[in-house]
C-alpha positions as a printed Julia matrix, in Angstrom:
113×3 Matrix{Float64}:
  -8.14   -8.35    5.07
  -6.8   -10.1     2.0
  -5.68   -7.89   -1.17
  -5.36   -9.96   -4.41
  -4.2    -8.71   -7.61
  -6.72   -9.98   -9.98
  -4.77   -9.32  -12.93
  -1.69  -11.32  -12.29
  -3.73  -14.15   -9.86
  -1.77  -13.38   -6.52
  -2.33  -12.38   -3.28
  -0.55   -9.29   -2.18
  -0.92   -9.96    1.68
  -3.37  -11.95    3.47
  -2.74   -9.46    6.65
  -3.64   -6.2     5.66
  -5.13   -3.78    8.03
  -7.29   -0.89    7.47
  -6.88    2.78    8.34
 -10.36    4.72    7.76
 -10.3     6.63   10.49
  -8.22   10.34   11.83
  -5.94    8.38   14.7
  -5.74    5.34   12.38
  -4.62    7.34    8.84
  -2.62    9.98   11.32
  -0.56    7.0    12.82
  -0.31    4.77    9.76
   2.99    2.63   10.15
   5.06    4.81   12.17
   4.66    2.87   15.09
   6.02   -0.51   13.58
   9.84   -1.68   13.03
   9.21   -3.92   10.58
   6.15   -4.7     8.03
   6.49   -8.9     8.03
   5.78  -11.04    4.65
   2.03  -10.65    3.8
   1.33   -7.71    6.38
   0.5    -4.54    5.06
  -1.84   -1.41    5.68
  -4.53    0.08    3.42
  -4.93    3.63    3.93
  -8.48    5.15    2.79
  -9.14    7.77    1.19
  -5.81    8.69    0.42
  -3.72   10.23   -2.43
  -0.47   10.99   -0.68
   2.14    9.39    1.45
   5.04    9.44    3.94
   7.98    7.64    4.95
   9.28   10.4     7.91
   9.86    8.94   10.67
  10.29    5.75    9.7
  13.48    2.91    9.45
  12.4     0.71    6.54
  11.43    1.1     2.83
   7.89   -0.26    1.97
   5.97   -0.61   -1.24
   3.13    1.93   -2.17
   0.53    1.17   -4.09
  -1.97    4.18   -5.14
  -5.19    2.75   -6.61
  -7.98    4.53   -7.83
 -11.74    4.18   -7.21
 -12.37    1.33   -9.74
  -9.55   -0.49   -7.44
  -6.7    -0.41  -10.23
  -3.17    0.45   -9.81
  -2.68    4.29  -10.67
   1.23    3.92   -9.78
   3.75    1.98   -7.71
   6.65    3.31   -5.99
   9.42    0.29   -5.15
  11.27    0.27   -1.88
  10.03    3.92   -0.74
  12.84    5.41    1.55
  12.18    6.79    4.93
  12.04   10.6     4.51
  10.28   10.63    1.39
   6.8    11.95    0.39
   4.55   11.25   -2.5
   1.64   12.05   -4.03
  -1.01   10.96   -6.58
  -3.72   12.54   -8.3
  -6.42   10.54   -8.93
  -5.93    8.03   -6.31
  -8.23    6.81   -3.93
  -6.47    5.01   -1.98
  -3.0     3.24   -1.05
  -1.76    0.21   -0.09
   1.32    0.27    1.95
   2.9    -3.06    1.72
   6.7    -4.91    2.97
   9.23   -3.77   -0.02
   9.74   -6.27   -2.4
   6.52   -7.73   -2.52
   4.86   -5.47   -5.71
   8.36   -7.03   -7.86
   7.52  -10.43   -6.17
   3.88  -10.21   -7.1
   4.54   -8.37  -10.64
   2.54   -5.6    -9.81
   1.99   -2.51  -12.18
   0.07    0.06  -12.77
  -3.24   -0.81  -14.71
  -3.49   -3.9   -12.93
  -7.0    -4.59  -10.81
  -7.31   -5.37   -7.13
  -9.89   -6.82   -5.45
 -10.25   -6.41   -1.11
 -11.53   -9.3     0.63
 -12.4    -8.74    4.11
């Protein structure tokens, strides 16, 4: 899947994958060692994160039912938690790539399978 943020006219990651499911949401990323350039997971519903048990900082993205950005938390550390009210779901993306992409809150996404 392909998340682009309409607002700004970029693509956030042509390689994101989708966890809908209990094993997929329960596992997330903690299995990986590295999220590469344009990789990414979309976690659904959601309104809270975490980094424990894993070695790298990522990007969150927490987006609400109308698909815009409700908040974005830079270069989350492993060990951390977070949650959002009012989220519907997150995007979990390589750290680095919401500066890169000038991503903020307010701005509109659009999934493209």
């Amino acid at each position: 899947m392909e998340v682009i943020n309409q607002t700004r006219q970029t693509s956030l990651g042509g390689n994101i994958n989708l966890a809908d499911n209990f094993f997929t949401r329960l596992v997330g990323l903690l299995t990986t060692k590295k999220l590469p350039s344009g990789a990414g997971l979309i976690i659904k519903p959601c309104s809270g994160v975490h980094t424990l048990g894993m070695r790298y900082c990522i990007d969150v993205l927490f987006v609400n039912k109308d698909h815009e950005v409700v908040k974005v938390i830079a270069a989350m550390k492993p060990g951390r938690v977070a949650v959002v009210s009012g989220s519907a779901y997150v995007i979990e993306l390589p750290a680095g790539t919401a500066a890169a992409t000038c991503t903020k809150p307010g701005d509109r996404l659009a999934l493209i399978d």
